[in-house]
N, CA, C and O atoms as a MOPAC input file, in Angstrom:
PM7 MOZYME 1SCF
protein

 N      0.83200 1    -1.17500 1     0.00000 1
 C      0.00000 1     0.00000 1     0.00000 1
 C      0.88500 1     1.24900 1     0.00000 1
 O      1.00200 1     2.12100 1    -0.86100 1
 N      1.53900 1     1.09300 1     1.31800 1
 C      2.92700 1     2.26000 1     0.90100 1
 C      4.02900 1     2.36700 1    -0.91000 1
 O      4.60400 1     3.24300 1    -1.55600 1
 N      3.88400 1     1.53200 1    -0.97200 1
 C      4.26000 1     1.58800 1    -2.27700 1
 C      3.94800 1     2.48900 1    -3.52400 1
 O      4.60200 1     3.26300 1    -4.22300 1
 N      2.51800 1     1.99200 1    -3.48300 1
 C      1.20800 1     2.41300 1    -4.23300 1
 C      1.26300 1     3.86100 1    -4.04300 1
 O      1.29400 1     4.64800 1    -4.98800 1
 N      1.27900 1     4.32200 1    -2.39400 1
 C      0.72800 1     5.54800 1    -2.55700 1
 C      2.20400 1     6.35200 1    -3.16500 1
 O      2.16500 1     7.36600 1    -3.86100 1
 N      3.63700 1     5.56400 1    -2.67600 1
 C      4.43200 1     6.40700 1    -3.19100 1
 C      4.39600 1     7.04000 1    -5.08200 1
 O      4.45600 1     8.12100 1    -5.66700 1
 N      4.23400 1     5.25300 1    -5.50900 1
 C      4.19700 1     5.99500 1    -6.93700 1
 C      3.21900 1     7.01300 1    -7.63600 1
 O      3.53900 1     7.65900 1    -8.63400 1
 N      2.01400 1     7.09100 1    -7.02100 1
 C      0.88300 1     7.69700 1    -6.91800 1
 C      1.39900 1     8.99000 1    -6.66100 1
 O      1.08900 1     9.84100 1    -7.49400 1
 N      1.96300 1     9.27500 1    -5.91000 1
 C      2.73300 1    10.38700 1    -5.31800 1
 C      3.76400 1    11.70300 1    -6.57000 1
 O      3.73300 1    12.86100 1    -6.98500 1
 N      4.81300 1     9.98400 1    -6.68800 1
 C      5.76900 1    10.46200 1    -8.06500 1
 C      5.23000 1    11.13700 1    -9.24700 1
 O      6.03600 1    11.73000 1    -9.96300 1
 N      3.88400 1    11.13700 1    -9.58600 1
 C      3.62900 1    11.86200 1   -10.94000 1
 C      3.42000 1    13.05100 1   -10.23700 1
 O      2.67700 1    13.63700 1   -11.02500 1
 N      3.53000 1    13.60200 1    -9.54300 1
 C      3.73200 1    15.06700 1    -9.18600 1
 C      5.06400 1    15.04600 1    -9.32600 1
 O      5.69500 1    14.16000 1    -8.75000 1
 N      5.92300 1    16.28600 1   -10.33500 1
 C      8.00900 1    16.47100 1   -10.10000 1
 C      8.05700 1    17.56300 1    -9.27600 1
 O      9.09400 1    18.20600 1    -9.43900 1
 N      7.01700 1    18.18600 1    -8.12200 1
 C      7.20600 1    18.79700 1    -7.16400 1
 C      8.67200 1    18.21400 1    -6.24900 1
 O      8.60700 1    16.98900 1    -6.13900 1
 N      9.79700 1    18.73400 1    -5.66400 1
 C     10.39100 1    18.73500 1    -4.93700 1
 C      9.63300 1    18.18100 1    -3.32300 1
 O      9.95800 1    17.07600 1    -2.88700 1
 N      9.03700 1    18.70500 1    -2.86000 1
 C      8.21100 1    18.18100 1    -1.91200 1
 C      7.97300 1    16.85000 1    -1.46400 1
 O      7.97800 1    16.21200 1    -0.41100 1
 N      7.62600 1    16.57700 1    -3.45900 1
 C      7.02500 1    15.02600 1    -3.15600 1
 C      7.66000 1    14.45000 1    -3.16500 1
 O      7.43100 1    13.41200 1    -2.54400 1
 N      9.17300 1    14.59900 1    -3.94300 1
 C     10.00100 1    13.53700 1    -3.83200 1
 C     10.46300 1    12.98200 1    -2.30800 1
 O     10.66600 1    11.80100 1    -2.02500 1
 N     10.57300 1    14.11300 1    -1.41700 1
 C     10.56200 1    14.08900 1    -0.07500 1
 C      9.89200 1    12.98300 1     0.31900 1
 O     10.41800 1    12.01100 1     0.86100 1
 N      8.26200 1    13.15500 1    -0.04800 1
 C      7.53400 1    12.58600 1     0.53300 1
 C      7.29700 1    11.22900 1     0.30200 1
 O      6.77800 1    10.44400 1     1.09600 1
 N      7.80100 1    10.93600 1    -1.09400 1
 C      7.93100 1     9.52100 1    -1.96000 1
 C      9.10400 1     8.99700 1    -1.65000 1
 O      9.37700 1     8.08600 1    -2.43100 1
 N     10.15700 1     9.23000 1    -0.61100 1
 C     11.40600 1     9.39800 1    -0.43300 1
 C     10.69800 1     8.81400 1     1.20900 1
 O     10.96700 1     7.63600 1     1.44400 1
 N     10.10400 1     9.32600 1     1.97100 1
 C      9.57500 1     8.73000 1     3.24000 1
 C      9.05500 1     7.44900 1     3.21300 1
 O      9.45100 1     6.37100 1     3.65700 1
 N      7.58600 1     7.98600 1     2.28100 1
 C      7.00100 1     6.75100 1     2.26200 1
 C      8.31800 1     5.43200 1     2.32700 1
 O      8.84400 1     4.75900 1     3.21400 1
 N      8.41900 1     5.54700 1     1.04600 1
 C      9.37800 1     4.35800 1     0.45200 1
 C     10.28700 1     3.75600 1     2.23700 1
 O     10.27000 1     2.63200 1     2.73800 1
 N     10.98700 1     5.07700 1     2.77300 1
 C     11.80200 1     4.74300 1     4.07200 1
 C     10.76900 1     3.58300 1     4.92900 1
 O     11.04400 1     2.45300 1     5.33200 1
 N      9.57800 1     4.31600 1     5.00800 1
 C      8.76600 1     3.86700 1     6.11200 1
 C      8.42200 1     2.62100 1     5.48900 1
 O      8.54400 1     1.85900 1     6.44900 1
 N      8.00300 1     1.76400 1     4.32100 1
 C      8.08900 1     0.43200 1     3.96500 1
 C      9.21900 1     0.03500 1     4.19400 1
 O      9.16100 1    -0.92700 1     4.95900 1
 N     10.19400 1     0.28100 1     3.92800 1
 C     11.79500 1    -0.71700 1     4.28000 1
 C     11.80700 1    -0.74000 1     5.71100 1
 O     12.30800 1    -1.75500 1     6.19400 1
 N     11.35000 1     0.19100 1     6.57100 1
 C     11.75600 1     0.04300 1     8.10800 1
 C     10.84100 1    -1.46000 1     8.43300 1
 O     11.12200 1    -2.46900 1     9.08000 1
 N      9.45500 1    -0.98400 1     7.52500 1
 C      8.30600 1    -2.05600 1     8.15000 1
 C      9.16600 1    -3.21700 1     7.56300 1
 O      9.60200 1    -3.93000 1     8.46700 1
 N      9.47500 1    -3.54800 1     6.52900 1
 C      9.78300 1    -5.08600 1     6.00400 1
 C     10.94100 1    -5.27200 1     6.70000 1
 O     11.15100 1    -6.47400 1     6.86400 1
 N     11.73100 1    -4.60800 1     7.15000 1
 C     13.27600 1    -4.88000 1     7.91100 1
 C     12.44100 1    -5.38000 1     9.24900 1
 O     12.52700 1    -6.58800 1     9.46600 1
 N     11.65600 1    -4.61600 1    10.15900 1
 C     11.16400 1    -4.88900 1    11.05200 1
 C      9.71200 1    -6.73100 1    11.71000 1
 O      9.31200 1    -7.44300 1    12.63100 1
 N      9.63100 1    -6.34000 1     9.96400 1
 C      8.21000 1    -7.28600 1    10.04600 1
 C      9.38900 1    -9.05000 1     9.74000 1
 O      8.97400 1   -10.11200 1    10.20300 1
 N     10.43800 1    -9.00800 1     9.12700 1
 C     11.02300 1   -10.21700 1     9.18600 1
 C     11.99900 1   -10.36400 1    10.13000 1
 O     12.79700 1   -11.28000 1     9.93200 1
 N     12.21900 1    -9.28900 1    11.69600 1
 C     12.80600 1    -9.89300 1    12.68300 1
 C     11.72000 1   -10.29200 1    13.12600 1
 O     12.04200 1   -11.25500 1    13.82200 1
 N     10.58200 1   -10.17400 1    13.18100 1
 C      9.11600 1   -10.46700 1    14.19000 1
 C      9.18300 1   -11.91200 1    13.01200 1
 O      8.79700 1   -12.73300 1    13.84500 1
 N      9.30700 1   -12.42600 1    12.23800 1
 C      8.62200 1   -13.72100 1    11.84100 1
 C     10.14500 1   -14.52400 1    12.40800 1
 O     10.24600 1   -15.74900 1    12.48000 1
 N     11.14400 1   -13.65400 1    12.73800 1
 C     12.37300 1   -15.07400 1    13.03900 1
 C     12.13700 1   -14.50300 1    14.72400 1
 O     13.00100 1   -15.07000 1    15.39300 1
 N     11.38500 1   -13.70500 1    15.51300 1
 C     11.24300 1   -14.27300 1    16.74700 1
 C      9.86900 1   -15.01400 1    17.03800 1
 O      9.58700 1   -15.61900 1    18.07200 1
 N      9.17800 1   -14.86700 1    16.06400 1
 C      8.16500 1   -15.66900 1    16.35600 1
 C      8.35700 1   -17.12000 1    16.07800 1
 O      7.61000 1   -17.92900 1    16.62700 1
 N      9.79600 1   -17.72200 1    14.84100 1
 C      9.99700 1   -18.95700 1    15.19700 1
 C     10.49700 1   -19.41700 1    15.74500 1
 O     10.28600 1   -20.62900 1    15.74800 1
 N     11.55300 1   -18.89400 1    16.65300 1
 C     12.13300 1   -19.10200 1    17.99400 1
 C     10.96900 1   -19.51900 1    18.77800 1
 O     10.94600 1   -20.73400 1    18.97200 1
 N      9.78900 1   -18.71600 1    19.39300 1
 C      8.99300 1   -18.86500 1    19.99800 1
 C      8.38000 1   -20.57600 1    19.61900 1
 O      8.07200 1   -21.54000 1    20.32000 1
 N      8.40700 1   -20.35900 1    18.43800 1
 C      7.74100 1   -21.21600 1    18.06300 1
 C      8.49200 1   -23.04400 1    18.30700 1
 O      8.06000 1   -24.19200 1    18.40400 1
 N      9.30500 1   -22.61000 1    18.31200 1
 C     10.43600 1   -23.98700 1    18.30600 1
 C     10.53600 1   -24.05600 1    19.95200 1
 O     11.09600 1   -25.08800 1    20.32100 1
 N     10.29500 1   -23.55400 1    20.56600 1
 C     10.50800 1   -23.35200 1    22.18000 1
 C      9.35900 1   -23.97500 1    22.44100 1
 O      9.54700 1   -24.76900 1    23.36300 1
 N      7.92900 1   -23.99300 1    21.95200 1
 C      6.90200 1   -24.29800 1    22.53500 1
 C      6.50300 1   -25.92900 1    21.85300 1
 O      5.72500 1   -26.74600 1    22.34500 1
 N      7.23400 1   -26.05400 1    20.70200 1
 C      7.07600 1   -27.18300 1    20.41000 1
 C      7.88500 1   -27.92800 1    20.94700 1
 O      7.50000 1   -29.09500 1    20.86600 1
 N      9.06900 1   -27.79200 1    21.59200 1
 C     10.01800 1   -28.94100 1    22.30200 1
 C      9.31500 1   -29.16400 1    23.38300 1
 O      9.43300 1   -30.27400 1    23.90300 1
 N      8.21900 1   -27.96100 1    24.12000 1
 C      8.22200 1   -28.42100 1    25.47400 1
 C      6.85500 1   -29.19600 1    25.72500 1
 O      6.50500 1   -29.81500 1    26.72900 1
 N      5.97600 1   -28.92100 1    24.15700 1
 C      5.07700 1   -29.72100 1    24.37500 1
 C      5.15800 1   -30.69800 1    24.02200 1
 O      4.20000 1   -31.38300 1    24.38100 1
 N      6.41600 1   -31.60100 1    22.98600 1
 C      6.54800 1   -32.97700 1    22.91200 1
 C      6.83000 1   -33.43100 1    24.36500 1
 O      6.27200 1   -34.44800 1    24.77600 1
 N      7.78500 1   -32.63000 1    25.27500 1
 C      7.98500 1   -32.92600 1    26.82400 1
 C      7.23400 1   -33.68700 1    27.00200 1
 O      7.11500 1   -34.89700 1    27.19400 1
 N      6.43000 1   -32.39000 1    26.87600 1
 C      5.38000 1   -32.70300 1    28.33700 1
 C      4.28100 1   -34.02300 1    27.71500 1
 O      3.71700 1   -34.75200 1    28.53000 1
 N      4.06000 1   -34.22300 1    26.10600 1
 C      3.58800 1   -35.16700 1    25.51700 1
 C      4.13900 1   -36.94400 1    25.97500 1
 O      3.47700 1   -37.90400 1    26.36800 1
 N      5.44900 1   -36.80200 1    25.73400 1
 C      6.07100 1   -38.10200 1    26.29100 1
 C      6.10300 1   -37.85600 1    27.44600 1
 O      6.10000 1   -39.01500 1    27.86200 1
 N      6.14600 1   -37.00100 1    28.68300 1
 C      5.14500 1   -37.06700 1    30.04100 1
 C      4.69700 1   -38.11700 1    30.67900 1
 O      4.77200 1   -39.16500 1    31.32100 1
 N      3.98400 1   -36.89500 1    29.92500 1
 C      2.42100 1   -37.84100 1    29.94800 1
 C      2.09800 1   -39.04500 1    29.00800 1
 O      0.89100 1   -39.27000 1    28.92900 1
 N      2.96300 1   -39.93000 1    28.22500 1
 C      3.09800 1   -41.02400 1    27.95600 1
 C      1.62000 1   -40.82000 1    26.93700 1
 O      0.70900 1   -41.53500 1    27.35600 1
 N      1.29100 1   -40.09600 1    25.86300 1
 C      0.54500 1   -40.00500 1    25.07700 1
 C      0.03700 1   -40.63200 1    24.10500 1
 O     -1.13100 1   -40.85900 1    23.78900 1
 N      1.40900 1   -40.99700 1    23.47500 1
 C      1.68700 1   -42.03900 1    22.51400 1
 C      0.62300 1   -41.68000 1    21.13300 1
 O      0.83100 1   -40.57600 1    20.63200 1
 N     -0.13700 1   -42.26000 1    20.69400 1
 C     -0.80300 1   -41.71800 1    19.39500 1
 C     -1.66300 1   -40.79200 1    20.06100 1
 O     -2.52200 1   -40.61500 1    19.19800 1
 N     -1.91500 1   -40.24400 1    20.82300 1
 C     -3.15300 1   -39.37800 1    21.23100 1
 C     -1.83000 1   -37.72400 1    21.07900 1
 O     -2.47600 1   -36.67700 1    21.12300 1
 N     -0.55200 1   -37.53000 1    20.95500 1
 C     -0.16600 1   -36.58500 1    21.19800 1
 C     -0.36900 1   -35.61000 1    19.36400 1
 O     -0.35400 1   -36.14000 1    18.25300 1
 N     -0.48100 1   -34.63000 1    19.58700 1
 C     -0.55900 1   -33.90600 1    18.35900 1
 C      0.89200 1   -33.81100 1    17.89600 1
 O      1.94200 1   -33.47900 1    18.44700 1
 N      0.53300 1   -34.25400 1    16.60000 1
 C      1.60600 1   -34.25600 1    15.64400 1
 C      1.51600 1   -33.98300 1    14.63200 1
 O      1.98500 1   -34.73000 1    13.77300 1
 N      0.62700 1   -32.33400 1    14.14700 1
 C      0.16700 1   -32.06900 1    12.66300 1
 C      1.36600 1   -31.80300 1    11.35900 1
 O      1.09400 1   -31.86700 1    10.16000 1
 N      2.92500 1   -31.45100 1    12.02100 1
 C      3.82300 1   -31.01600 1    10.91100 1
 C      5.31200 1   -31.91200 1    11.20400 1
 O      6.00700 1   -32.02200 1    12.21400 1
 N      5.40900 1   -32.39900 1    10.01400 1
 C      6.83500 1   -33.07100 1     9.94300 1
 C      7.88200 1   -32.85400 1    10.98800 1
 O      8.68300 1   -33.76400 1    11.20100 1
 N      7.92400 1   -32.21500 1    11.37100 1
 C      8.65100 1   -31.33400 1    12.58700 1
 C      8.54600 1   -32.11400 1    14.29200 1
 O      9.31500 1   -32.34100 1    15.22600 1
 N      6.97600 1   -32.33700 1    13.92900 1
 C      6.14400 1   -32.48500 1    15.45300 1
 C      6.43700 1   -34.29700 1    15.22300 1
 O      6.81000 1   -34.88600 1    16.23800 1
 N      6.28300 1   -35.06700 1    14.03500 1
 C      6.41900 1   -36.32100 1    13.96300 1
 C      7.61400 1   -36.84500 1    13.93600 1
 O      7.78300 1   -38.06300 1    13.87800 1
 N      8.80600 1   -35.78300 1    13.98300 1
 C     10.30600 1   -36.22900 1    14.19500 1
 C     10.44300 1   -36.27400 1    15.72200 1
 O     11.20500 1   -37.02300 1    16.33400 1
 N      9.51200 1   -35.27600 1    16.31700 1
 C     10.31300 1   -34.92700 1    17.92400 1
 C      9.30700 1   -36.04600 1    18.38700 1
 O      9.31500 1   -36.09700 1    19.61700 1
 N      8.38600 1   -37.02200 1    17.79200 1
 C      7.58100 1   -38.36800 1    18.36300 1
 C      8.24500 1   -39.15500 1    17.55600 1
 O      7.29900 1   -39.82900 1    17.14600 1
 N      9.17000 1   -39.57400 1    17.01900 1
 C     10.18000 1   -40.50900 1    16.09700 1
 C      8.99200 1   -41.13500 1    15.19800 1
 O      9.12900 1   -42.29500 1    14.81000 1
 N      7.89600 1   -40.44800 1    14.87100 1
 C      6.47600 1   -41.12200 1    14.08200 1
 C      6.86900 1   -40.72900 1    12.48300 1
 O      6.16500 1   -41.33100 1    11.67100 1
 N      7.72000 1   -39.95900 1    11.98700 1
 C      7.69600 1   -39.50500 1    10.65000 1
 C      8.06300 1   -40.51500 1     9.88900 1
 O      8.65100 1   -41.53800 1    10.23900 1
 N      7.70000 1   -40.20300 1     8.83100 1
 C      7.65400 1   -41.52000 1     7.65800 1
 C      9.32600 1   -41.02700 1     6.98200 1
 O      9.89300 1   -39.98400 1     7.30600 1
 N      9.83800 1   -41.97100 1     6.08300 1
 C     11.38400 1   -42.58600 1     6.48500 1
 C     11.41800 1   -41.28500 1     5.25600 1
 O     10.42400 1   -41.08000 1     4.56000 1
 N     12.57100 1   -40.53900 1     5.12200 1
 C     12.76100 1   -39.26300 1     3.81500 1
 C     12.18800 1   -38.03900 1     4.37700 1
 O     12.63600 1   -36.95800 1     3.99500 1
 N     11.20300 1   -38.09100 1     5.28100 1
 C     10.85200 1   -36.83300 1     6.11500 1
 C     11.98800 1   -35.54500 1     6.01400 1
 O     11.91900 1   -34.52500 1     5.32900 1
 N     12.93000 1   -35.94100 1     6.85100 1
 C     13.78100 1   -35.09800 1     6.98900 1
 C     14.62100 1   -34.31300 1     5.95700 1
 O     15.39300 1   -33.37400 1     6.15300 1
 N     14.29000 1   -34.90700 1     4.85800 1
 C     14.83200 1   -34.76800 1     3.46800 1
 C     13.76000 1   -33.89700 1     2.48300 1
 O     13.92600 1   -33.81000 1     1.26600 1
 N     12.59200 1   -33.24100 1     3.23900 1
 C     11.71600 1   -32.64100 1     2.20800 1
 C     11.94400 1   -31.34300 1     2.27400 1
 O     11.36900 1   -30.70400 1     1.39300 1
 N     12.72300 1   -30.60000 1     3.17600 1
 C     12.63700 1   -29.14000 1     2.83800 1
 C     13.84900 1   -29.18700 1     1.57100 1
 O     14.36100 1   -28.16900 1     1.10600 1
 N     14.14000 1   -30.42600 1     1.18500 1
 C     15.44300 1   -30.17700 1     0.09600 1
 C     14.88900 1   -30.25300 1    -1.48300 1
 O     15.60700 1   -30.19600 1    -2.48200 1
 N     13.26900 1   -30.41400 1    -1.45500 1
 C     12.80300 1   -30.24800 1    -2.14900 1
 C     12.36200 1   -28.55000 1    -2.94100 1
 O     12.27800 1   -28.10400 1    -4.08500 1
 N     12.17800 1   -28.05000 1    -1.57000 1
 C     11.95900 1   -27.01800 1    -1.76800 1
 C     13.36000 1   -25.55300 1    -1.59900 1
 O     14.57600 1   -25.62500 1    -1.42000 1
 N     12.64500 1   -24.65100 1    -1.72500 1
 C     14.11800 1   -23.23700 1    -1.40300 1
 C     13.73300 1   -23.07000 1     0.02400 1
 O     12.87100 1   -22.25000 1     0.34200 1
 N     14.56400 1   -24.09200 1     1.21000 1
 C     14.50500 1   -23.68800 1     2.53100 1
 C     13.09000 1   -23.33300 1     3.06200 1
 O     12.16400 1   -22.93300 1     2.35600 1
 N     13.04600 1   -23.54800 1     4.50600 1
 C     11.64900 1   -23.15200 1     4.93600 1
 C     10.86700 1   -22.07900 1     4.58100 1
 O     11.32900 1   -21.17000 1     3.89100 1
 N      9.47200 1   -22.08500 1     5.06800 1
 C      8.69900 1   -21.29800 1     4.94400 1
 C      8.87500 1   -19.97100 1     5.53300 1
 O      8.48900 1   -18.88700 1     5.09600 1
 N      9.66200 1   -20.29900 1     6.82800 1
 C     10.22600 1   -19.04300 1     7.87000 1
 C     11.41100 1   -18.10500 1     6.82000 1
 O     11.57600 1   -16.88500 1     6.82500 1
 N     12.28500 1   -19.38300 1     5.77200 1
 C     13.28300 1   -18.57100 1     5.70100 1
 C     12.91400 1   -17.78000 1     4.62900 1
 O     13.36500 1   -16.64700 1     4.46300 1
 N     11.91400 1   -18.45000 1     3.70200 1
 C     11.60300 1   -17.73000 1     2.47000 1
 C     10.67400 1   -16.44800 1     2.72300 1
 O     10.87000 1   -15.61300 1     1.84000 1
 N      9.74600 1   -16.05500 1     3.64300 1
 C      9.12300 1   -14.88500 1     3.98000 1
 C     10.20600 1   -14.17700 1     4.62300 1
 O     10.18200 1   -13.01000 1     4.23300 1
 N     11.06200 1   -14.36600 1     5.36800 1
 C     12.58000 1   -13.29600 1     5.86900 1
 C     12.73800 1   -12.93300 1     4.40400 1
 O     12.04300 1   -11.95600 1     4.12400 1
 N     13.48000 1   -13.44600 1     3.31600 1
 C     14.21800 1   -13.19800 1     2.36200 1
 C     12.82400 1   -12.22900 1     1.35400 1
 O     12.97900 1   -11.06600 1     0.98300 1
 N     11.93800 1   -12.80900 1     1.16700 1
 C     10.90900 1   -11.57500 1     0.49000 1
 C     11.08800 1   -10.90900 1     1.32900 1
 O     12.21200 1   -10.49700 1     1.04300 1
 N     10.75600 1   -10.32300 1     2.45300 1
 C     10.55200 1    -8.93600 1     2.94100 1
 C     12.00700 1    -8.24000 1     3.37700 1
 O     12.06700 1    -7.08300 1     3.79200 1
 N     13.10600 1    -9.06100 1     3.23200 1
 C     14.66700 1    -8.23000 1     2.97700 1
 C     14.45300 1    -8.06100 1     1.72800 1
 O     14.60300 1    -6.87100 1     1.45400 1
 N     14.19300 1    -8.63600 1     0.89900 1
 C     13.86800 1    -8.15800 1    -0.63600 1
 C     13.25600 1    -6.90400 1    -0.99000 1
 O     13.62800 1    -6.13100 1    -1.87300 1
 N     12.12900 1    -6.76400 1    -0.09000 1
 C     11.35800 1    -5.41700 1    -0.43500 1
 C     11.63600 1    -4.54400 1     0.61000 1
 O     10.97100 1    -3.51100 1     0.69000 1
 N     12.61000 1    -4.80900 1     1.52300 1
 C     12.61900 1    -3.55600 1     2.47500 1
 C     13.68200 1    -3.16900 1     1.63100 1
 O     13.65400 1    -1.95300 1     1.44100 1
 N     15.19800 1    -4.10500 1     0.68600 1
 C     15.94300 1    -3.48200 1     0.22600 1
 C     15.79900 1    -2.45000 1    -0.73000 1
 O     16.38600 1    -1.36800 1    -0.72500 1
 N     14.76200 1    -2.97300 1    -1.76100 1
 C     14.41300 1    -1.99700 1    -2.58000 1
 C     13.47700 1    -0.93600 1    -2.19900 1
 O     13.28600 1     0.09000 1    -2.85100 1
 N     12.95500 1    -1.22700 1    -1.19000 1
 C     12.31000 1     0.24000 1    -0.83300 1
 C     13.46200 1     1.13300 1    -0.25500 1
 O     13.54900 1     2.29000 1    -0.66700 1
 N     14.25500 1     0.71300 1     0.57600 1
 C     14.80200 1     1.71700 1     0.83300 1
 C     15.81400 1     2.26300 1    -0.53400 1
 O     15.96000 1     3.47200 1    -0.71200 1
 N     16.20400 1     1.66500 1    -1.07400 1
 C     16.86400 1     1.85600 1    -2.92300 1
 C     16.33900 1     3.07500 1    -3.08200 1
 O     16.86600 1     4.18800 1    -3.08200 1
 N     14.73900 1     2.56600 1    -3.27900 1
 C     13.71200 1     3.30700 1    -3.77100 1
 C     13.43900 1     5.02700 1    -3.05600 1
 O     12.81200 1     5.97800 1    -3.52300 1
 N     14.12300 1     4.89800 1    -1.90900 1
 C     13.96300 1     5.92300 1    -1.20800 1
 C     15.13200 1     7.25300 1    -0.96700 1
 O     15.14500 1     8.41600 1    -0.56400 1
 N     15.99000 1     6.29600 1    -1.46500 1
 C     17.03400 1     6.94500 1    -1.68100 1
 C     17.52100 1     7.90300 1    -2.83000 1
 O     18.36800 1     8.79500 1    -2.78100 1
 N     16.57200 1     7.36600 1    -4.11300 1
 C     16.77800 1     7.60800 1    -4.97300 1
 C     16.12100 1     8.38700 1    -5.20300 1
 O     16.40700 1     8.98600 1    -6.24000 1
 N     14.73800 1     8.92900 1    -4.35700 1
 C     13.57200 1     9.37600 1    -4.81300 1
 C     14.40700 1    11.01000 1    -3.73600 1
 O     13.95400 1    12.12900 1    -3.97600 1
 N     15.15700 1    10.90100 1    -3.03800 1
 C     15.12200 1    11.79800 1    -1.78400 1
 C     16.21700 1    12.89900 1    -2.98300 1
 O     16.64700 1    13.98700 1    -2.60100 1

């Protein structure tokens, strides 16, 4: 949306706007620099709460009753089917790492974008 309004902005060659198409642009790169440390502490979080609920799963001696919806959750119950561990090599790295790398992608070029516009 910041984007949008910047180029929206650019067909004015007021001095002003470049300023202002020069912000905008800043204020998207801060958000995408900012919005992909929040998805790598939210998988920290996330890896913290899944070790402690396999814990507390083998515990409590659960056995098929423990939740195990992602490849991840059926390794830390030794339940995953045999190549498991071998499927993110199918793909370009996790899901965590590929939303970091888009939004370093677009915070880089926004700020590019902002630089260039200032």
């Amino acid at each position: 949306m910041l984007l949008g309004a910047a180029v929206a902005l650019s067909k004015d060659a007021s001095s002003a706007t470049y300023v202002g198409v020069s912000a905008l642009l800043f204020i998207a790169g801060c958000n995408s620099w900012f919005g992909q440390a929040a998805v790598a502490k939210g998988q920290g979080y996330y890896r913290k709460t899944k070790a402690i609920k396999a814990a507390l799963e083998r515990a409590l001696n659960l056995g098929e009753y423990a939740i195990v919806t992602t490849p991840g959750m059926k390794r830390d119950h030794d339940v995953a089917p045999a190549g498991t561990p071998e499927t993110a090599a199918h793909r370009l790295g996790k899901i965590t790492q590929q939303i970091r790398v888009l939004l370093a992608i677009i915070g880089a070029l926004a700020f590019i974008g902002a630089v260039r516009a200032a």
